[in-house]
Short mmCIF file of the C-alpha atoms (twelve columns), coordinates in Angstrom:
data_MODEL
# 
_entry.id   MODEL 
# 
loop_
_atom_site.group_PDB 
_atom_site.id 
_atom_site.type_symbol 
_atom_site.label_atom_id 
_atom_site.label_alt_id 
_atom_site.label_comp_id 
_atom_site.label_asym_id 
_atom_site.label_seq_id 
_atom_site.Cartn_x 
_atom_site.Cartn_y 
_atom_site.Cartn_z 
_atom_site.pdbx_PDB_model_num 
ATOM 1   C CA . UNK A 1   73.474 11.826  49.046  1 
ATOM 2   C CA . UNK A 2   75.559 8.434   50.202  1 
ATOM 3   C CA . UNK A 3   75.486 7.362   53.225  1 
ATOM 4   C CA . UNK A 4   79.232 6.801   54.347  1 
ATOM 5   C CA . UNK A 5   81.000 5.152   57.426  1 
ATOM 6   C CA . UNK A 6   84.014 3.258   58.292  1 
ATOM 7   C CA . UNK A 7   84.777 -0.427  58.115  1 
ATOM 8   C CA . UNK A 8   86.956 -2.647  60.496  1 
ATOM 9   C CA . UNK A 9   89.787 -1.979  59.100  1 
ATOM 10  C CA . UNK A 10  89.493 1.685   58.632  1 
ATOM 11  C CA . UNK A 11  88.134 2.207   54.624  1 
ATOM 12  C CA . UNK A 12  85.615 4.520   54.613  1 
ATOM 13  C CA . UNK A 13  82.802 3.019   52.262  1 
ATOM 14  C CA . UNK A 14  79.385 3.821   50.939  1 
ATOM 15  C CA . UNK A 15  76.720 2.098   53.349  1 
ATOM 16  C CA . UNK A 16  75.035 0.195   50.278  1 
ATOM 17  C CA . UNK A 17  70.887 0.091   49.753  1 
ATOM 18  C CA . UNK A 18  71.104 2.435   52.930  1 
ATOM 19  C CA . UNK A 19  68.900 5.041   51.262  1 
ATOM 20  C CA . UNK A 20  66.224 2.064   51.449  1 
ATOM 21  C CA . UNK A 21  66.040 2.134   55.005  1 
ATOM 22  C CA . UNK A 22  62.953 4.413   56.239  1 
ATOM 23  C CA . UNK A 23  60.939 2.740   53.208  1 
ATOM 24  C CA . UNK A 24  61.751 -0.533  54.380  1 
ATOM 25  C CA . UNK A 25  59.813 0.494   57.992  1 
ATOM 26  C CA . UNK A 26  56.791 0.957   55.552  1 
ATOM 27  C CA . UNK A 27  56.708 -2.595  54.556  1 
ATOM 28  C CA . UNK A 28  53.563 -4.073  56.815  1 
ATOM 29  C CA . UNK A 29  54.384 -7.222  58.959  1 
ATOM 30  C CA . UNK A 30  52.606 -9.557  56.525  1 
ATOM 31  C CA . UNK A 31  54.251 -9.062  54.014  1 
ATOM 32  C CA . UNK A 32  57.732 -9.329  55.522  1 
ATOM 33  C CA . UNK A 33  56.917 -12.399 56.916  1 
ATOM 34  C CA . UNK A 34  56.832 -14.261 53.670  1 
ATOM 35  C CA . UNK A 35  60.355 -12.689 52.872  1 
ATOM 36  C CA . UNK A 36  62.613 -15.213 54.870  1 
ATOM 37  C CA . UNK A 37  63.780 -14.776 58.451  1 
ATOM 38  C CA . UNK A 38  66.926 -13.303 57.845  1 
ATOM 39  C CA . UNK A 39  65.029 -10.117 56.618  1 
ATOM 40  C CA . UNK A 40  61.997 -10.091 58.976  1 
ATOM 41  C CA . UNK A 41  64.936 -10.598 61.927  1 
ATOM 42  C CA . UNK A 42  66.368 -7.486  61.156  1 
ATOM 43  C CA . UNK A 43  67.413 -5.251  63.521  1 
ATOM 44  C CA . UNK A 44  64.544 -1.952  63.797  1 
ATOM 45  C CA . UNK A 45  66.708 0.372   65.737  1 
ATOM 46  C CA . UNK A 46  69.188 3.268   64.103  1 
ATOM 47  C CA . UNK A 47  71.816 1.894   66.518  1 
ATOM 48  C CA . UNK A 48  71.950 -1.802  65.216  1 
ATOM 49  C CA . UNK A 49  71.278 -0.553  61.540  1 
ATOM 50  C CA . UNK A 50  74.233 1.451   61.377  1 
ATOM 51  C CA . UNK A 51  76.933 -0.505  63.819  1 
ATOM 52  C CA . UNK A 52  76.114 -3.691  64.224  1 
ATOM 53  C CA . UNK A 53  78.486 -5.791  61.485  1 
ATOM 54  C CA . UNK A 54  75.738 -8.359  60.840  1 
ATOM 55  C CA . UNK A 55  72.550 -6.238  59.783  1 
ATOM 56  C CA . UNK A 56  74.523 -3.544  57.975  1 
ATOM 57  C CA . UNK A 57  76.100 -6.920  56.095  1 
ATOM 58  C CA . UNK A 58  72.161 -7.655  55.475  1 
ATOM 59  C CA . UNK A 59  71.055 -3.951  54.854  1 
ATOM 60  C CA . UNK A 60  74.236 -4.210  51.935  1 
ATOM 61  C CA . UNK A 61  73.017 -7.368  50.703  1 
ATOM 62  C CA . UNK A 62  71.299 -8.431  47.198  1 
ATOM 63  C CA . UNK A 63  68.330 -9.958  49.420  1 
ATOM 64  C CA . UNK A 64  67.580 -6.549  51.058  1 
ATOM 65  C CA . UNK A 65  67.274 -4.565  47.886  1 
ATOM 66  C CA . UNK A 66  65.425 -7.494  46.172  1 
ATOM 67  C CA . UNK A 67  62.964 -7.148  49.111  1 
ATOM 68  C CA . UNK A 68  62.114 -3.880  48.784  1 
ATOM 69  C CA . UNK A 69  61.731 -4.190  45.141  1 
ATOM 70  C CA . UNK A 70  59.678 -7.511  45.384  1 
ATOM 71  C CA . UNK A 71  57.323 -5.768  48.002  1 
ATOM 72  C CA . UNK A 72  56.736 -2.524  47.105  1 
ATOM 73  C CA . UNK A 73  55.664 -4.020  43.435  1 
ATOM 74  C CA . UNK A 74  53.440 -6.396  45.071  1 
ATOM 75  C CA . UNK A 75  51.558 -3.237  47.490  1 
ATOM 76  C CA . UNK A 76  51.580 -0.851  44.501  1 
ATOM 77  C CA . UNK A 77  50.357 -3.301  42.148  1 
ATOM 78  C CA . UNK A 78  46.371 -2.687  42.924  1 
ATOM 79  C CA . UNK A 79  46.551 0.917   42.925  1 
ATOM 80  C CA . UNK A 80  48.794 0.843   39.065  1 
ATOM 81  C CA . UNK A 81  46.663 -2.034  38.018  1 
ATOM 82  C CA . UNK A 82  43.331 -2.787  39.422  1 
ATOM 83  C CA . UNK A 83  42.163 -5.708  38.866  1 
ATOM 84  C CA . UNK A 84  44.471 -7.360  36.793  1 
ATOM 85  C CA . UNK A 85  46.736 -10.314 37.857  1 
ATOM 86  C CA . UNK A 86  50.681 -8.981  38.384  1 
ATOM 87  C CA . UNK A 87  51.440 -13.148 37.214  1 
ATOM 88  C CA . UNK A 88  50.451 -13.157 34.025  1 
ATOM 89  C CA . UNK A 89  53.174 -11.006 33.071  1 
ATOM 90  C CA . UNK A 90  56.333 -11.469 32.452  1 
ATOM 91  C CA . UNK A 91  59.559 -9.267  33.412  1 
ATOM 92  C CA . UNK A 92  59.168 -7.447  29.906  1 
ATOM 93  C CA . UNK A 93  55.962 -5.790  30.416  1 
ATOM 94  C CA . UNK A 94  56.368 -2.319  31.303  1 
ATOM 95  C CA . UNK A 95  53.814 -1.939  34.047  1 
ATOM 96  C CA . UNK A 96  55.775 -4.941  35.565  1 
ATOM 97  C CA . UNK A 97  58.891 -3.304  34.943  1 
ATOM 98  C CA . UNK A 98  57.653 0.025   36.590  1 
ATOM 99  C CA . UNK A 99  56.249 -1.662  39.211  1 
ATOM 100 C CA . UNK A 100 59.409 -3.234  40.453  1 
ATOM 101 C CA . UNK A 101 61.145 0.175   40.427  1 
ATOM 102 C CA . UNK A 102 60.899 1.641   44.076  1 
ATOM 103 C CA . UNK A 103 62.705 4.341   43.555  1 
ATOM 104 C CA . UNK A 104 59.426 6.126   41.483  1 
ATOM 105 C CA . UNK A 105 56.903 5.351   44.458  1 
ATOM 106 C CA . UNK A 106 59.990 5.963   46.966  1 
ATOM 107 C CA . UNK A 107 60.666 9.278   45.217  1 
ATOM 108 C CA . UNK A 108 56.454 10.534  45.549  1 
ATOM 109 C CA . UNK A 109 56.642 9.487   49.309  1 
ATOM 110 C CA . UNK A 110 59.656 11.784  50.377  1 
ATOM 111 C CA . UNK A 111 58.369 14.707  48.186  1 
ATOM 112 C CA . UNK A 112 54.549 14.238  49.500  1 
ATOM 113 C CA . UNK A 113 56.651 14.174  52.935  1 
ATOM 114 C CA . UNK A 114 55.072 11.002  53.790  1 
ATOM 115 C CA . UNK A 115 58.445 9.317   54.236  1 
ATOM 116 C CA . UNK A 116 61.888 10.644  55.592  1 
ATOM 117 C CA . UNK A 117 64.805 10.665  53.320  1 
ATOM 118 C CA . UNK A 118 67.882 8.279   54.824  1 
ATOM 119 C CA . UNK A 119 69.187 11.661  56.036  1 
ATOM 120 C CA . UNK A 120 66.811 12.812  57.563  1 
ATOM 121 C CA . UNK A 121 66.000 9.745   59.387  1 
ATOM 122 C CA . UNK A 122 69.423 9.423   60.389  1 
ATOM 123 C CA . UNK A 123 69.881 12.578  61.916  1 
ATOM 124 C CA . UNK A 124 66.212 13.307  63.442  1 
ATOM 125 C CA . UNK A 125 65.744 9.586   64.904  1 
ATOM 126 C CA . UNK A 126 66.657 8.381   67.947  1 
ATOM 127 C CA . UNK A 127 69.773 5.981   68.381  1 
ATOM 128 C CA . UNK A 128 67.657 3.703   70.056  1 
ATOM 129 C CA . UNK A 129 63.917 4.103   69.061  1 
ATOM 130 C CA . UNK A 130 61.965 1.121   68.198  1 
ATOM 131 C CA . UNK A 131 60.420 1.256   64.715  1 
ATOM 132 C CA . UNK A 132 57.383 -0.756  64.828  1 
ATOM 133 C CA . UNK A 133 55.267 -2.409  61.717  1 
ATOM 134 C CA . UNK A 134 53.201 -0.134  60.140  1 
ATOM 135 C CA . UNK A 135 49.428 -1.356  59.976  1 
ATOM 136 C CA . UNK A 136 48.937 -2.573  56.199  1 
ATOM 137 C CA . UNK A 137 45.618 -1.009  56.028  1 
ATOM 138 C CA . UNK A 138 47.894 2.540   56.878  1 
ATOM 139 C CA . UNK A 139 50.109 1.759   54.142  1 
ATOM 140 C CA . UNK A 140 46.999 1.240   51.973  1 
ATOM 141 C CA . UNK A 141 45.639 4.678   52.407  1 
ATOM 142 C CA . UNK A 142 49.053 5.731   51.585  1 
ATOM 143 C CA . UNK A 143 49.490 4.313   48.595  1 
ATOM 144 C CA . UNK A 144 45.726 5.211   47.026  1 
ATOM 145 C CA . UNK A 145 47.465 8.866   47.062  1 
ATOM 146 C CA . UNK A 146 51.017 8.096   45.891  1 
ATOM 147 C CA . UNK A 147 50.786 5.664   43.044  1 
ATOM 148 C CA . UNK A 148 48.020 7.647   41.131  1 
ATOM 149 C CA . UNK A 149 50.266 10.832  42.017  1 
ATOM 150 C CA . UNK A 150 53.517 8.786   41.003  1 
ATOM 151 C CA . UNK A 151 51.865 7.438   37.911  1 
ATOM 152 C CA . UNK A 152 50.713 11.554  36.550  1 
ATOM 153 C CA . UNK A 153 53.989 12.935  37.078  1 
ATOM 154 C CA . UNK A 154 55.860 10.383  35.307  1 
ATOM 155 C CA . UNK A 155 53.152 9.384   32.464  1 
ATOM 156 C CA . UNK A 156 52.514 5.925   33.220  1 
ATOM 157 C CA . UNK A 157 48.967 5.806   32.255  1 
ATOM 158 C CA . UNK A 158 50.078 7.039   29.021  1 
ATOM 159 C CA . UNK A 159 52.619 4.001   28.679  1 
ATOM 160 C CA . UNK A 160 50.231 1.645   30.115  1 
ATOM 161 C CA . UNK A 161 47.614 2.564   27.543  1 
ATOM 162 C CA . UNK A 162 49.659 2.337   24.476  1 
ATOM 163 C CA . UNK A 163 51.160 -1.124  26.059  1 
ATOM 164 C CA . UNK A 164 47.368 -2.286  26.016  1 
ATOM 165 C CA . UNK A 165 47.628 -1.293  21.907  1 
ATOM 166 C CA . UNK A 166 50.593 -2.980  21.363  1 
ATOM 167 C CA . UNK A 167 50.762 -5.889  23.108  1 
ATOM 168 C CA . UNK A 168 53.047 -8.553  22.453  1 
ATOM 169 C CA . UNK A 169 54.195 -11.726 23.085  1 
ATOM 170 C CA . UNK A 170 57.213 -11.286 25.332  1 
ATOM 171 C CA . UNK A 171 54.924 -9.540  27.493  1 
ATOM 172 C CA . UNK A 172 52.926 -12.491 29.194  1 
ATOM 173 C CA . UNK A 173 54.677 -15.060 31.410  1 
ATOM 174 C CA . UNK A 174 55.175 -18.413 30.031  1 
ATOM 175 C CA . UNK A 175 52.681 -20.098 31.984  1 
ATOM 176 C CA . UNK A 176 48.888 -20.340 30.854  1 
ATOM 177 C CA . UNK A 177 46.377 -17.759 31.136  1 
ATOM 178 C CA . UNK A 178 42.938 -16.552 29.977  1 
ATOM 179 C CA . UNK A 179 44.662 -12.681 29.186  1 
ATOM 180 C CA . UNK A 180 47.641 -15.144 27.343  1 
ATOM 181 C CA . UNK A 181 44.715 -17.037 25.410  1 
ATOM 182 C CA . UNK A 182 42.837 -14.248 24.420  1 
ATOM 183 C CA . UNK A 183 45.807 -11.914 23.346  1 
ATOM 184 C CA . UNK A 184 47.113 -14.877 20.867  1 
ATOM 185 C CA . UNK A 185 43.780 -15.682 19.769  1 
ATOM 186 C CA . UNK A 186 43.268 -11.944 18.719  1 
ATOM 187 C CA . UNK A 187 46.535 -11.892 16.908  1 
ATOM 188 C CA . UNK A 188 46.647 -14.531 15.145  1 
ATOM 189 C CA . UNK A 189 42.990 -13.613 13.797  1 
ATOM 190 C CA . UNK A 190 44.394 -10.251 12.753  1 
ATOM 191 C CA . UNK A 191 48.022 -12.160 11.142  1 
ATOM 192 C CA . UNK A 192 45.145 -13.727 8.559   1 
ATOM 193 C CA . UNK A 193 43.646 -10.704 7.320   1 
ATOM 194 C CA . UNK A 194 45.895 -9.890  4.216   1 
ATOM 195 C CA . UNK A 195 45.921 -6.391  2.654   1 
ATOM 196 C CA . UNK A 196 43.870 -6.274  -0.972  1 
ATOM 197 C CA . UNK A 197 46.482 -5.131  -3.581  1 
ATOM 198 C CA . UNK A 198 45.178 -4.608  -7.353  1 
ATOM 199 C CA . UNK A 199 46.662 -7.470  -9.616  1 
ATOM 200 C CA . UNK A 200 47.495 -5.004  -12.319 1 
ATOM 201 C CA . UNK A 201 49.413 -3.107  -10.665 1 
ATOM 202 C CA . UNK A 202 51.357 -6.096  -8.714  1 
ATOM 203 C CA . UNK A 203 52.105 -7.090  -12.912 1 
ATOM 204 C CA . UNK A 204 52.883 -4.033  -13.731 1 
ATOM 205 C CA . UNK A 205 55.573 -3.486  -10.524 1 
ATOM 206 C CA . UNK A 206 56.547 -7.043  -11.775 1 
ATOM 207 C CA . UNK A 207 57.525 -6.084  -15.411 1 
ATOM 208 C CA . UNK A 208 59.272 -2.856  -13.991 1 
ATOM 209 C CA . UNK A 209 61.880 -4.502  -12.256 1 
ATOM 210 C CA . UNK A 210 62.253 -7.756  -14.155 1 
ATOM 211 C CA . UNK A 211 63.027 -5.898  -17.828 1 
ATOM 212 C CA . UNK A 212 59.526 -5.960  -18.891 1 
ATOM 213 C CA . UNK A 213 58.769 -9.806  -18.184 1 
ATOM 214 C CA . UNK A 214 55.518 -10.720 -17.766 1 
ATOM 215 C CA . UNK A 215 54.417 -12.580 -14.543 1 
ATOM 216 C CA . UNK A 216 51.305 -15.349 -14.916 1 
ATOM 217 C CA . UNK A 217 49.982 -18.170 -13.225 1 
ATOM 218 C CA . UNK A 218 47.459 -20.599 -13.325 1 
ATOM 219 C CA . UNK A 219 44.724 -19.734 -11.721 1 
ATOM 220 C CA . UNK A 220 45.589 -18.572 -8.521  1 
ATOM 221 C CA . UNK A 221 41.958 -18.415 -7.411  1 
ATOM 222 C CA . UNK A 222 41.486 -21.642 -7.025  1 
ATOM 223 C CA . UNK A 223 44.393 -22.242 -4.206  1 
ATOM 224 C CA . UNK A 224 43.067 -18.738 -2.793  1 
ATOM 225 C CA . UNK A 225 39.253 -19.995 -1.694  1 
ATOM 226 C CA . UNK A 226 40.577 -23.097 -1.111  1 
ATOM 227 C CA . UNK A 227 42.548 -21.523 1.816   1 
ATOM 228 C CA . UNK A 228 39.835 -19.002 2.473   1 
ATOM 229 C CA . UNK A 229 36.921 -22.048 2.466   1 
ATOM 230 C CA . UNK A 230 39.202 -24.122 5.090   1 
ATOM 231 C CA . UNK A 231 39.982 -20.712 7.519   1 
ATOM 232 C CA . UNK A 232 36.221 -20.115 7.613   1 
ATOM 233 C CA . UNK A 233 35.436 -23.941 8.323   1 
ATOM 234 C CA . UNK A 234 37.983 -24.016 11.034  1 
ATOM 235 C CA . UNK A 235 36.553 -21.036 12.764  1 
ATOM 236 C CA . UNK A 236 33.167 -21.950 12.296  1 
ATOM 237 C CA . UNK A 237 34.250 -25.071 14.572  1 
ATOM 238 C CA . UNK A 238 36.048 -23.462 16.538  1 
ATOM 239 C CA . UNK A 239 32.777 -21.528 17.952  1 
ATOM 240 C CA . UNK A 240 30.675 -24.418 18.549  1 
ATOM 241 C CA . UNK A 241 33.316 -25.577 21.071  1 
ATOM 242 C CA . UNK A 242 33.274 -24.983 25.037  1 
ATOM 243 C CA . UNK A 243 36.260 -23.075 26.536  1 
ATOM 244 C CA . UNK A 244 37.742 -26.163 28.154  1 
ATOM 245 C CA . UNK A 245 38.412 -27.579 24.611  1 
ATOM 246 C CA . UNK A 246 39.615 -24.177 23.394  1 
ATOM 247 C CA . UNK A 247 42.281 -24.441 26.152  1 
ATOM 248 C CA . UNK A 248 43.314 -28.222 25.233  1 
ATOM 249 C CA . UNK A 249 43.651 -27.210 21.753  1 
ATOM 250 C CA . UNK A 250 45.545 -24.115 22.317  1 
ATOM 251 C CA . UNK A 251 48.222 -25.651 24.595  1 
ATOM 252 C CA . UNK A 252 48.304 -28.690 22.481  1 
ATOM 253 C CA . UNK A 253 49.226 -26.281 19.272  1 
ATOM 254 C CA . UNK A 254 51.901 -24.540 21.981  1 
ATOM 255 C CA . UNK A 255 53.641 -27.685 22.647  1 
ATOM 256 C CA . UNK A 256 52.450 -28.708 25.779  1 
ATOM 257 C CA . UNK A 257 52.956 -32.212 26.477  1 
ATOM 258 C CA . UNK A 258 49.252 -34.129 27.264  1 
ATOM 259 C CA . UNK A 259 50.880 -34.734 31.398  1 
ATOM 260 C CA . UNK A 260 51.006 -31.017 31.456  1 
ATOM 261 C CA . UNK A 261 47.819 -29.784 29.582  1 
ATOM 262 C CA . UNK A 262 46.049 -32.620 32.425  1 
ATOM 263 C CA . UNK A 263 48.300 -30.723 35.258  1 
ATOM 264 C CA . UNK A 264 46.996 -27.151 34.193  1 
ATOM 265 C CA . UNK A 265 43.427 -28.100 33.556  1 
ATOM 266 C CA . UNK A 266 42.593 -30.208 36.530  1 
ATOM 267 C CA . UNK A 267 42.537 -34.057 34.753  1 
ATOM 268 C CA . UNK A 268 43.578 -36.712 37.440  1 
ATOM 269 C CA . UNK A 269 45.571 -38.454 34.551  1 
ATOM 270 C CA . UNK A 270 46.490 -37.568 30.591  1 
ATOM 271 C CA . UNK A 271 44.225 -39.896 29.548  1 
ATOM 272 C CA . UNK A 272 41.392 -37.762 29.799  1 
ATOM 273 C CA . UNK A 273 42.950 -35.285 27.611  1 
ATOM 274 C CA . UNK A 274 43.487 -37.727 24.832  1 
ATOM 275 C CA . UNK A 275 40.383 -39.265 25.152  1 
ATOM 276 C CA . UNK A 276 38.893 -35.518 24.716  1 
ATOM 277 C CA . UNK A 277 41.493 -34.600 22.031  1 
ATOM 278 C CA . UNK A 278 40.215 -37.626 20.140  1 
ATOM 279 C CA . UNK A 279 36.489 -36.788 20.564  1 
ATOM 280 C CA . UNK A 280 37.455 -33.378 19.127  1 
ATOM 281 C CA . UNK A 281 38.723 -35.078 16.098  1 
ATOM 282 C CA . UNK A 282 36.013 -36.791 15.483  1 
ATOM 283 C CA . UNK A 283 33.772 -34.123 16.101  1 
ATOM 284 C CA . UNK A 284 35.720 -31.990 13.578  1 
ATOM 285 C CA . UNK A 285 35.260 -34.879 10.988  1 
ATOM 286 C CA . UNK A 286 31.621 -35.417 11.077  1 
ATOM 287 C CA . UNK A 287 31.760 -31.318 10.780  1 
ATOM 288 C CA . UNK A 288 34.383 -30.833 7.844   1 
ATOM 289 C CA . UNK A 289 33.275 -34.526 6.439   1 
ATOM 290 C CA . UNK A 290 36.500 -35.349 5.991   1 
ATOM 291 C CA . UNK A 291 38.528 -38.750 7.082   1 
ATOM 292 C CA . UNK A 292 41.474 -37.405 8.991   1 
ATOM 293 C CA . UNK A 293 41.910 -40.875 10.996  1 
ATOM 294 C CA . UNK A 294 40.567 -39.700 14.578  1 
ATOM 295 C CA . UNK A 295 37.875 -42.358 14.379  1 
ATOM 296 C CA . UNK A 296 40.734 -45.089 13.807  1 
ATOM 297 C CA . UNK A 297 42.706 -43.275 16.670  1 
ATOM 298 C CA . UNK A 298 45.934 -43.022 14.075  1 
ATOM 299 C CA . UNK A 299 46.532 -39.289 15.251  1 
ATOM 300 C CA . UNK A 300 45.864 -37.707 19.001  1 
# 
């Protein structure tokens, strides 16, 4: 149901993001504190919320509803996803895109009766009662109840498992992170694994649909362990390297400039990346034993 009242100059309007009202009395102190003055100034008194022109302009405004949305992702987030970083995800994820909708975890409260509905505030609250901050260790307790209730009635664990199948790329943020590494890593080692098909029959599905012309090659094997004998070398390699050159390689074969691969990893300038890239090279040479011009320092 809408909440309605009159403006100034007598059009009676919907009170906009009013239904978010009682949960926004949930949100603890310290977390409203990092949401900008305006919001942490407003009014916490039925009387102000609903006549005074300033906070209802507030309550109506983008800020408010992106508020509630921001916080009550950020306070369900450890009960949805325990122990598991909300950043490394980006907006496309579904457990990020569930968390940011309040209205699921909004919806639990009322029905569990641990929150009024905008109604019922308004007409069972005093005109001029103070709502104070509600202790975050409170809202805590709260929350261990609603979000595993809020996640069974609406099947999120069964979206968040098959997510976890079926990950893909649009689903981690675009900065660096171990779950990023990993995920790409596992990928692109499944991407190389090519399904065996019988080379009669590929011939035979050949001649079917080319009016009986034969198709031949020369010796395909030859390219074929070629490739195979270079993936196997290369991953070989790969495992007698430590984790921080993993990372430099990784971003390097993402793009990342050698200023920004120092930034994320903690080098005081780029040198020491190039110097490291370098010593990979080389490295990699006196493994493959194969000149690729590291030791000359023609390539980085």
């Amino acid at each position: 149901m809408a909440i309605k009242f009159a403006r100034a100059n007598g059009e009676i309007c919907e009170y906009k993001n009013a239904q978010y009202l009682p949960a926004f009395f949930l949100i603890p102190e310290e977390i409203l504190k990092r949401c900008g003055k305006e919001i942490y100034n407003l009014p916490r008194t039925k009387r102000e919320l609903l006549y005074d022109k300033k906070a209802i302009a507030m309550v109506e405004s983008d800020l408010f509803r992106l508020v509630i949305i921001d916080a009550f992702a950020y306070m369900v987030w450890p009960f949805m996803r325990p122990q598991v970083k909300r950043e490394i995800y980006s907006g496309y994820e579904p457990s990020w895109i569930l968390a940011h909708n309040p209205d699921y975890w909004i919806r639990t409260m009322v029905d569990l009766e641990l929150l009024p509905t905008v109604e019922a505030w308004i007409q069972n609250a005093p005109l001029d009662e103070h709502f104070g901050f509600v202790d975050i260790l409170e809202v805590h307790t709260i929350l261990e109840t609603v979000v595993p209730a809020t996640m069974e009635r609406y099947n999120f664990d069964r979206v968040l498992q098959i997510t976890d199948e079926y990950r893909c790329f649009e689903d981690f943020d675009t900065r660096y992170s171990l779950q990023k590494s990993e995920f790409k890593r596992e990928w692109y080692h499944k991407r190389t694994k090519k399904p065996m098909i019988s080379l009669e029959s590929f011939k035979e599905d050949y001649a079917e649909q080319n009016d009986g012309a034969e198709w031949d090659i020369a010796d395909p094997t030859v390219e074929i362990e070629l490739y195979v004998t270079d993936q196997v070398q290369v991953e070989q390699f790969i495992k007698t390297l430590n984790e921080k050159d993993i990372q430099i390689l990784e971003m390097r074969m993402l793009g990342l400039t050698l200023e920004e691969i120092a930034n994320k990893l903690g080098y005081k300038t780029h040198t020491g990346v190039l110097k490291r890239i370098r010593k990979i090279g080389r490295y990699y040479e006196k493994f493959a034993g194969v000149d690729y011009g590291f030791s000359e320092k023609k390539i980085i």
